[in-house]
VEXROMAR-92386 format. One record per residue (C-alpha): chain; z negated, x, y negated. Coordinates in pm, 1 decimal. Each point is the difference from the previous one (the first is absolute). Last residue first. Example, Ala and Ser with C-alpha at 12.3 -4.5 7.8 and 13.67 -1.06 7.14 Angstrom:
2
 chain       c3       c1       c2
     A   -714.0   1367.0    106.0
     A    -66.0   -137.0    344.0
This chain:
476
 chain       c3       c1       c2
     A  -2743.4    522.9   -818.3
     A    213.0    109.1   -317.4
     A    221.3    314.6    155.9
     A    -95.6    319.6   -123.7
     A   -343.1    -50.5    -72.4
     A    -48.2    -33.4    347.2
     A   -182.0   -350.6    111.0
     A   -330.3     99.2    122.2
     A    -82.0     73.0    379.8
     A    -16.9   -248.9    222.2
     A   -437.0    -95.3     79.2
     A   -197.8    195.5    166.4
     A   -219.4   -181.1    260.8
     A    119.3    131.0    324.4
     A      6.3    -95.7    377.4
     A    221.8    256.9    170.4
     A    325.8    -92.2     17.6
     A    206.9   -173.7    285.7
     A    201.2    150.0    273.2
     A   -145.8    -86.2    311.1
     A   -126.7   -344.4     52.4
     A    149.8   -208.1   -283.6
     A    315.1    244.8    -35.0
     A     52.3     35.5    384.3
     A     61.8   -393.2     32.0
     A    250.0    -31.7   -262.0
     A    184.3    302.3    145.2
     A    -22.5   -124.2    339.0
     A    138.6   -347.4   -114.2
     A    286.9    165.5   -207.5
     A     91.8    265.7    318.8
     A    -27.1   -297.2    264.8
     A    277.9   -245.4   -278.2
     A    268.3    316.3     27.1
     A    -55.6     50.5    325.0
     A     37.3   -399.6     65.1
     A    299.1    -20.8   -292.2
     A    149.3    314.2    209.1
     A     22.4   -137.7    350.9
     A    145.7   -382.1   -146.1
     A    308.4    170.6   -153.6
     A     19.4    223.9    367.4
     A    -26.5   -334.9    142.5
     A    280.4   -129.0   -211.7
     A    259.9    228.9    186.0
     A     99.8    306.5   -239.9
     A    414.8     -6.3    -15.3
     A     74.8    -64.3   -301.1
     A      5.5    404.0   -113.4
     A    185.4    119.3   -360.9
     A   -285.1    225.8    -90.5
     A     73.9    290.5    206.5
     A     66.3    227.2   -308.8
     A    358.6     91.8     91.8
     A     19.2   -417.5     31.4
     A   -218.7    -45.1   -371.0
     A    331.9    199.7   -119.3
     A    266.2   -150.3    148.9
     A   -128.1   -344.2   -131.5
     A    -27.0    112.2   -344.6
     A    378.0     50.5    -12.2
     A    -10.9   -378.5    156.2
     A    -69.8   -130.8   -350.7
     A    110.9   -382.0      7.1
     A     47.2   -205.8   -294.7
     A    -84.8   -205.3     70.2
     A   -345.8    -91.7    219.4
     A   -159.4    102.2    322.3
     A    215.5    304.1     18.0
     A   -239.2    287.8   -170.4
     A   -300.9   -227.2    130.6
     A     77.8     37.6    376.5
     A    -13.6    418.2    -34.2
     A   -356.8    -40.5     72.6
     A     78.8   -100.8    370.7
     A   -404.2     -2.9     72.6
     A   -151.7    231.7    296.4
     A     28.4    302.7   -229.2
     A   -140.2   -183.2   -310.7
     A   -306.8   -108.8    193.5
     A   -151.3    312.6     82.4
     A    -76.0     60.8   -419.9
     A   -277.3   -226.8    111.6
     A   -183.6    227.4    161.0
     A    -40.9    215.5   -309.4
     A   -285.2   -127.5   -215.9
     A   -215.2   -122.0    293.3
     A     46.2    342.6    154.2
     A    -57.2    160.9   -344.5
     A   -325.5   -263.5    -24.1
     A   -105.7    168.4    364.8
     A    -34.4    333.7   -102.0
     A   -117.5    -70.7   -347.6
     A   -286.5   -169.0    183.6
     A    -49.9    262.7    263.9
     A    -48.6    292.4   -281.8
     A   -303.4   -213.6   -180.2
     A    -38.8     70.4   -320.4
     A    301.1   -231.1   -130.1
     A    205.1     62.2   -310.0
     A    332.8     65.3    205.2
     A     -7.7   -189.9    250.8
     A   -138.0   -325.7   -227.0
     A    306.9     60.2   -249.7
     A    219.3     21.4    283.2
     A   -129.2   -315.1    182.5
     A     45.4   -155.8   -398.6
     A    316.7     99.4     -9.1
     A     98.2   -175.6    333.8
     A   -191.6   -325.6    -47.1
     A    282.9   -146.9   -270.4
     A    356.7    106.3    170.8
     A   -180.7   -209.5    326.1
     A     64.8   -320.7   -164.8
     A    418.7    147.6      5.6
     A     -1.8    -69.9    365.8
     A   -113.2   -393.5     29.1
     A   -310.1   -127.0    106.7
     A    -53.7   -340.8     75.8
     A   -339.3    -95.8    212.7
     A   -187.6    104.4   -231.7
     A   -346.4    199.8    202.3
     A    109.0    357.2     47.1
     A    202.3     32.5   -355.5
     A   -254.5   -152.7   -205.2
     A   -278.8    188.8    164.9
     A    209.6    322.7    -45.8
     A     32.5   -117.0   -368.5
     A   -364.8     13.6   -104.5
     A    -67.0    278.5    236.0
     A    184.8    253.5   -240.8
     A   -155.7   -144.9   -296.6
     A   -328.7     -3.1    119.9
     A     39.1    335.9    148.4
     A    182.8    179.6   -366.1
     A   -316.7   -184.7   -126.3
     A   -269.8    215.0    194.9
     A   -198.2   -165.3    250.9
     A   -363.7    -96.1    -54.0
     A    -93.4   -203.9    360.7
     A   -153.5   -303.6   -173.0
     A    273.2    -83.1   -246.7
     A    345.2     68.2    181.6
     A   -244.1   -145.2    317.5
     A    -18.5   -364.8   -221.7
     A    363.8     16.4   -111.3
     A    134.5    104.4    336.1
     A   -171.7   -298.6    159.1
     A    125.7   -207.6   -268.0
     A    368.9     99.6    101.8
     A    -47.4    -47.7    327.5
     A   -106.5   -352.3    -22.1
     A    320.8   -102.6   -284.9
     A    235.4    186.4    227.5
     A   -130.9   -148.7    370.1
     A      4.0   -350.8   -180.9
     A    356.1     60.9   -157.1
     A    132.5    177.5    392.1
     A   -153.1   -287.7    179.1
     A    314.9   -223.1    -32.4
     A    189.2    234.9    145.8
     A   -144.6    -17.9    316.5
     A    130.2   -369.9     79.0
     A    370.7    138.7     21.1
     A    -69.0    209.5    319.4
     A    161.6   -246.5    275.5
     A     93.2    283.3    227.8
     A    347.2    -17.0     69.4
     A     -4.0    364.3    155.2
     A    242.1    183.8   -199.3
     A     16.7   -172.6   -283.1
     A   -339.0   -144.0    -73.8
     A   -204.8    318.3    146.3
     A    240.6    184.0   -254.6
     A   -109.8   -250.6   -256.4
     A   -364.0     48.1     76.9
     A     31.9    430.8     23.0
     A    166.9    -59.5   -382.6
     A   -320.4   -202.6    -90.9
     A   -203.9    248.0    105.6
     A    177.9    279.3   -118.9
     A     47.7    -78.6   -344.5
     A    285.4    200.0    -85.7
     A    348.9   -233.8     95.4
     A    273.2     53.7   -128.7
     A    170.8    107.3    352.4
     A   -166.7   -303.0    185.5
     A    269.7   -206.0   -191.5
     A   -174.9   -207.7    -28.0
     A   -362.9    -32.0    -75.7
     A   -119.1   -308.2    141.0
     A   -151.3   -287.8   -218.2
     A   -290.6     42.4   -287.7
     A    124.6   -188.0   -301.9
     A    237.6    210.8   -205.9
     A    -44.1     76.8   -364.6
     A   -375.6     -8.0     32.4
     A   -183.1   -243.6   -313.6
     A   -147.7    166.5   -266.1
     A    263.7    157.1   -253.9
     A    306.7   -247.0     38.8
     A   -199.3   -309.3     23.4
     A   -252.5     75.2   -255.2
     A    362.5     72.0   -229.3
     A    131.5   -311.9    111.7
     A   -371.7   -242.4    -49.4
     A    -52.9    192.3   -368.3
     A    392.4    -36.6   -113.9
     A    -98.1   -239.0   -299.1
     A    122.0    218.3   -271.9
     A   -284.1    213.9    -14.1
     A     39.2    107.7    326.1
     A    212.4    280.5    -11.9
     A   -134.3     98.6   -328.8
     A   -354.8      1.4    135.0
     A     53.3    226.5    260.6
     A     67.3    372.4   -114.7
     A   -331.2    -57.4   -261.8
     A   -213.3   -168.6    314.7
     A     87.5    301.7    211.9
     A    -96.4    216.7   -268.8
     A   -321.8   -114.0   -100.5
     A   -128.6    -88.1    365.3
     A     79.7    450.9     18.1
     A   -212.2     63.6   -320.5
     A   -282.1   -266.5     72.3
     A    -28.5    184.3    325.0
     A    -38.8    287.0   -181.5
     A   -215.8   -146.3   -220.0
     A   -246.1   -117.2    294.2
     A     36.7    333.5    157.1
     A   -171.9    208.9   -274.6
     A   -284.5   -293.7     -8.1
     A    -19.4    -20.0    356.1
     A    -49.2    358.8     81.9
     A    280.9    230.0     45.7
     A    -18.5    192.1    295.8
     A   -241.8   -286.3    219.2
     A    248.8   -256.8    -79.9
     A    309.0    192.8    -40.6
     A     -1.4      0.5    384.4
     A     27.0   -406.9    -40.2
     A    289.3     65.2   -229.7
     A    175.4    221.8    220.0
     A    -23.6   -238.3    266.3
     A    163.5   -262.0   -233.1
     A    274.9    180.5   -100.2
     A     96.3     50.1    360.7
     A    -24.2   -376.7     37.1
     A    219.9    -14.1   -328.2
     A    273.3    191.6    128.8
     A    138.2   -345.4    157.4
     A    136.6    -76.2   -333.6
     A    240.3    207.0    -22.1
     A    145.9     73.0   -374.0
     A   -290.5   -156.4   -167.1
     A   -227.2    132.9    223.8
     A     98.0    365.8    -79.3
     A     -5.6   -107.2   -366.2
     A   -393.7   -104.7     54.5
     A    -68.6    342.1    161.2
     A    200.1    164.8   -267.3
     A   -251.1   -162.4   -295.7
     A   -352.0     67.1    282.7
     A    140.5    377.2    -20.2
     A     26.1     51.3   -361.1
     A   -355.8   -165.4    -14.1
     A   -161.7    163.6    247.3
     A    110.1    389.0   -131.9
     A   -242.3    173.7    214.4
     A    196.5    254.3    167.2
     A    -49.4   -205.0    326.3
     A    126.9   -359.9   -201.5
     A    338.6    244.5   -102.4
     A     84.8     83.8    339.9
     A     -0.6   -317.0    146.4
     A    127.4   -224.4   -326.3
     A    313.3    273.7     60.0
     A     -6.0    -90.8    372.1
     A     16.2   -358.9    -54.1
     A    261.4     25.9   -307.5
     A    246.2    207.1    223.2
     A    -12.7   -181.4    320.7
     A     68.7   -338.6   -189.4
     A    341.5    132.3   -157.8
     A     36.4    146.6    348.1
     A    -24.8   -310.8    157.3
     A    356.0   -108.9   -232.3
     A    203.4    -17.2    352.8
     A    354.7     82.9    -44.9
     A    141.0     48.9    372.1
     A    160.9    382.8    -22.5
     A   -185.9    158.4   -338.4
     A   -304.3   -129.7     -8.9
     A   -110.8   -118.7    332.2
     A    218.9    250.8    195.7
     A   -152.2    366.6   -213.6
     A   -361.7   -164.4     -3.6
     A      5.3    -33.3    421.1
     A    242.5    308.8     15.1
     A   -284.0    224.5   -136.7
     A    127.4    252.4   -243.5
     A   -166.9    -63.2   -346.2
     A   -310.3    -99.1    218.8
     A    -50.1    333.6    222.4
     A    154.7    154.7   -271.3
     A   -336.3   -129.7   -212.2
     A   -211.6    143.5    264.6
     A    128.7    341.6     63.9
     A     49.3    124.8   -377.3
     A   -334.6   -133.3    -82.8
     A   -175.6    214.4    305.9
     A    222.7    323.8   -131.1
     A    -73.4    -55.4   -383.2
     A   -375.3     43.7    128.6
     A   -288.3   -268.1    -23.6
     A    -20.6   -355.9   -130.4
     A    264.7   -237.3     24.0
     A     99.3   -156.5   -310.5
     A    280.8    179.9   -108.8
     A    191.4     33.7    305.2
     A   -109.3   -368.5    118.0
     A     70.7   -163.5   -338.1
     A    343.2    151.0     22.7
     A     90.8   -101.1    296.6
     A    -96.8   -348.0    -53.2
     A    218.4     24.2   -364.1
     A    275.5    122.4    237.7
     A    -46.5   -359.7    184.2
     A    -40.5   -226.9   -309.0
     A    336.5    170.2   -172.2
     A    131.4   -145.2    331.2
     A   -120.6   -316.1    -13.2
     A     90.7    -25.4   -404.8
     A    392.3    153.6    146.4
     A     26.6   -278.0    236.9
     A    103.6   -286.4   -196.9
     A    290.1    198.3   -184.4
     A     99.0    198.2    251.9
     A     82.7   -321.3    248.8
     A     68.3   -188.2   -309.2
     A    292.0    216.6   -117.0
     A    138.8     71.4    365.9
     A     53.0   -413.0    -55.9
     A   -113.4   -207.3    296.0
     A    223.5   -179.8    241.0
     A   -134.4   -151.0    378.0
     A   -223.9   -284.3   -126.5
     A    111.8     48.8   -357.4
     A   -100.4    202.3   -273.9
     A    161.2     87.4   -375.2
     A     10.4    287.5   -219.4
     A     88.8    -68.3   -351.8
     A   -286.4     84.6   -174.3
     A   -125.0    254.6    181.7
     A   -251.9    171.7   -230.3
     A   -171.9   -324.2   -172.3
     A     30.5   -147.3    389.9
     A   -245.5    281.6    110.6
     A   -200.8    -35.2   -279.5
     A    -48.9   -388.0    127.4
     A    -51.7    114.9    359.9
     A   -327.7    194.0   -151.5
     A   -115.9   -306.5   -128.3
     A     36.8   -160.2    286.4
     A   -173.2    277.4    134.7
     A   -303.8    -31.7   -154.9
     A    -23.5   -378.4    -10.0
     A   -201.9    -57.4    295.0
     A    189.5    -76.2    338.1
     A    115.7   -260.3    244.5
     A    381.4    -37.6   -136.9
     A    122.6   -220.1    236.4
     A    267.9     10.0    261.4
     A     61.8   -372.8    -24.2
     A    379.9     43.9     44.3
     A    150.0    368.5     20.5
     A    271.2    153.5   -171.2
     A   -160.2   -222.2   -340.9
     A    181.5   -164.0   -249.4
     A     53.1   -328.4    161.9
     A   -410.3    -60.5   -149.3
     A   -217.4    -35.9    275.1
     A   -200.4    312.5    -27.6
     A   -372.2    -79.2     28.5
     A    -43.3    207.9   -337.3
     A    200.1   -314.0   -180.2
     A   -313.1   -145.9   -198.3
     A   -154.0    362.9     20.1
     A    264.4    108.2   -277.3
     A   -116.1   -231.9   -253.3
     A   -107.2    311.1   -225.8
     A    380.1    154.1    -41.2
     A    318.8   -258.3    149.4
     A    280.3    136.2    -43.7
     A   -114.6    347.5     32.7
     A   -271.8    -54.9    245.4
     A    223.7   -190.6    280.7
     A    233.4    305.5    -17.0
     A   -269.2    238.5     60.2
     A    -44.9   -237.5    263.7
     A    365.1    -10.4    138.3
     A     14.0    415.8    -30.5
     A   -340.2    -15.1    188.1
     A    194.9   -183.0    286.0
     A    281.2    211.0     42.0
     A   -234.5    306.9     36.1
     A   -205.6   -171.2    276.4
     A    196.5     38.0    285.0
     A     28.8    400.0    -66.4
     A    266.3    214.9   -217.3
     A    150.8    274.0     51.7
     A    264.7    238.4   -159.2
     A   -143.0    -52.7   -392.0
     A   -375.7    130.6    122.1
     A    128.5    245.8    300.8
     A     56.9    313.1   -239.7
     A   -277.7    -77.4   -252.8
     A   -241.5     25.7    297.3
     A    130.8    320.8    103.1
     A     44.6    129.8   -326.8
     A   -364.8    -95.7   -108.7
     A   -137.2    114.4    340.4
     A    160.6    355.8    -94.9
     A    -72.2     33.5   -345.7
     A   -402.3    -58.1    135.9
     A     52.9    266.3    203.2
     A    167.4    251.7   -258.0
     A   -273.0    -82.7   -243.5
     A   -266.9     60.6    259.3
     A    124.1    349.3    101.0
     A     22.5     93.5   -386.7
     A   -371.4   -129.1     32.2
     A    -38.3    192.0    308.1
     A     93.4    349.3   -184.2
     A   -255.4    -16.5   -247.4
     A   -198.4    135.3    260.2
     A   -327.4   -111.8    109.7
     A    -32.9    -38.5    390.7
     A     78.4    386.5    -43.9
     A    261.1     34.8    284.4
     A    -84.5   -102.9    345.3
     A   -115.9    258.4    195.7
     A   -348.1   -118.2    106.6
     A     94.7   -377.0      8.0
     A    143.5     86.6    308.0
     A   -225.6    205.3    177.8
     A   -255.6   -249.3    -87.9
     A    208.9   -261.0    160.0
     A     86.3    218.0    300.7
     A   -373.1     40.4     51.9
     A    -15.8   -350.5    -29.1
     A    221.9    -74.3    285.3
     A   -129.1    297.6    253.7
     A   -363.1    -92.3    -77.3
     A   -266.9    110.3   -191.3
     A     59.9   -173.7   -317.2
     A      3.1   -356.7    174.9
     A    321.1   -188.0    150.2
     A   -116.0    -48.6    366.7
     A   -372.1    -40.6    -42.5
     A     64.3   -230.7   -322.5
     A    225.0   -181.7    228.2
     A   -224.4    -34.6    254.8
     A   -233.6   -160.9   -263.6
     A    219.4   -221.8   -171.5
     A     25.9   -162.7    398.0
     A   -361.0     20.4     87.6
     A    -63.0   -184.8   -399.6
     A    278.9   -257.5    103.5
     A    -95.5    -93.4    335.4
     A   -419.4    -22.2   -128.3
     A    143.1   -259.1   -251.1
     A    188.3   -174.6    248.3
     A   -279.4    -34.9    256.7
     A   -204.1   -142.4   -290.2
């Protein structure tokens, strides 16, 4: 309880310090006073030239970088074309083709698919542990980045309110260094994830379920651990449906996962492909290097274990137990306390990120849209306050990271790209792996005070109506 009363004295002074009638929001006012008409054609040609600018910038760095994991995906997309459906049987990568040795493929099909495109356009490239083709570096990349504009795009068109307000909030994606390194620098496909979540998101609140529940089921088939977000949603749906509604939508999005499944297992894959989808990649151990590390508990454990030989390995195995119990308890308040969806989905993957105990960078590329959707739809001025800080903070990491690593981790090298992250202040190893370890914990504070403030601050009145009707422009 003393925490609760701490948080509502602390949003309080706050509200005293930023409200109309003081110095900062009189500035504010001032501010938003003599902007230009909020709806001017001109901030769509503003929008085209900012979304042509994070498409150059992330088709500059796609062929000059390319992450750990880029090497790998070529070996699995080559793993698909030789060997289609039974591709599961070798996902555990132990086949002399691989950079890496029994760095599996722990995924639904969605991207292996995806990888397979990527080979149908780049041929001829080929990967090793320190050589990949500039051909499959742009070639697997461009469907992540395609993913990312179409993010930006969804949040200018789908945000509701003046040109001005979408024009902020989709550059604050289409130019965040978080989505900008992901896609474009290391080659992480969250985007592709990002993208079909938000767009389910968007289209479940304008009342098209069904579209929705279809992206929500491709969203889990490209990562599956968007399905405990997809599962808040659906207990919200509850009362905003009704069970018949949500029974075929949930038919709808079972449909769908079964449909992309069955061929891979048809063939007598069913224990590899349950293998690859369901069980955790890594088993819970320390997260090293402390750098990688986003979970802050578990990052705070391994620092304890470094620095101060603290036996700290026996925590880890709580993290499945604490996931599994605090994911129920978030289903059962999702459904008594009446939050909105954008919440449910939002809080689905903050509990997933507080409570695994192996969070990487790029997992993050999925919750930031969402924050952004949630600041900019939500009634309440200290919640879109605090889901822009939860949205940008972890931009910080970039400048304590030597980006410019990934444009000579593997030939060829691109060192012209080098210079320019330097001039930028992006080429920096220098961070000790406490300051690593400071900003998973503020990072990991801001998601549990945001989960916290939605079930006792920011949810909805209780209501009865139900979503509105599909619109008989797009089937519902």
């Amino acid at each position: 309880m003393n925490l609760i009363v701490n948080i509502k004295q602390f949003f309080s002074g706050l509200k005293r310090i930023c409200g109309r009638d003081t110095l900062i929001g009189k500035t504010f006012s001032f501010i938003k006073r003599h902007l230009p008409n909020p709806n001017a054609k001109g901030y769509i040609a503003v929008f085209v030239l900012v979304l042509g600018a994070a498409a150059y910038i992330r088709f500059w760095a796609a062929p000059l970088s390319a992450g750990v994991d880029v090497p790998q995906f070529w070996a699995f997309a080559k793993i698909f074309e030789q060997y289609g459906l039974d591709f599961y049987r070798f996902a555990g990568a132990t086949l002399k083709i691989f950079p890496v040795g029994g760095w599996a493929y722990v995924y639904p099909p969605m991207w292996l698919l995806i990888l397979r495109l990527a080979l149908l356009a780049a041929p001829g490239s080929t990967a090793q542990t320190e050589m990949v083709s500039d051909s499959w570096r742009l070639a697997m990349k461009t469907p992540i980045i395609t993913a990312d504009l179409a993010i930006g795009c969804l949040l200018f068109w789908a945000i509701p309110g003046s040109k001005l307000k979408k024009l902020i909030f989709a550059s604050l994606w289409l130019l965040h260094p978080t989505a900008w390194y992901n896609s474009a620098l290391f080659g992480q496909f969250d985007a592709i994830a990002a993208v079909l979540l938000l767009a389910s998101v968007i289209l479940l609140e304008r009342g098209h379920d069904k579209w929705a529940f279809l992206l929500a089921a491709l969203a889990v088939l490209t990562k599956q651990h968007v399905f405990i977000p997809v599962a808040l949603i659906i207990v919200v749906c509850i009362r905003k449906l009704g069970w018949r509604r949500l029974a075929i939508d949930c038919a709808i999005f079972v449909g769908v996962v079964i449909a992309f499944s069955i061929p891979f297992v048809i063939t007598g894959n069913f224990i590899d492909y349950a293998h690859s989808v369901f069980l955790p990649g890594l088993m819970p151990d320390y997260q090293t290097p402390l750098m990688y590390a986003f979970n802050g508990s578990s990052a705070l454990l391994t620092y304890f274990h470094l620095y101060f030989g603290w036996n700290t390995f026996g925590y880890f195995g709580y993290y499945i137990p604490a996931l599994i119990i605090a994911g129920l308890a978030t289903l059962v308040l999702s459904y008594r306390r009446n939050i909105t969806i954008s919440q449910a989905a939002l809080v689905g993957f903050l509990i997933f990120i507080c409570f695994n105990y192996r969070i990487n960078y790029q997992y993050l590329v999925i919750y930031i849209p969402l924050a952004l959707w949630v600041a900019a739809t939500t009634r309440y001025r200290f919640e879109k306050i605090f889901a822009i800080v939860m949205a940008l903070v972890p931009a910080v990491w970039i400048w304590m990271f030597n980006d410019a690593f990934w444009f000579y981790y593997a030939v060829p090298y691109h060192l012209e790209g080098v210079k320019i992250l330097e001039r930028l202040g992006m080429y920096n190893s220098n961070a000790p792996d406490w300051a690593y370890v400071t900003l998973s914990m503020v990072l990991m504070g801001l998601y549990l005070a945001y989960i916290i403030l939605v079930f006792i601050k920011w949810r909805k009145r209780p209501e009865s109506s139900l979503l509105p009707p599909p619109s008989p422009l797009l089937p519902g």
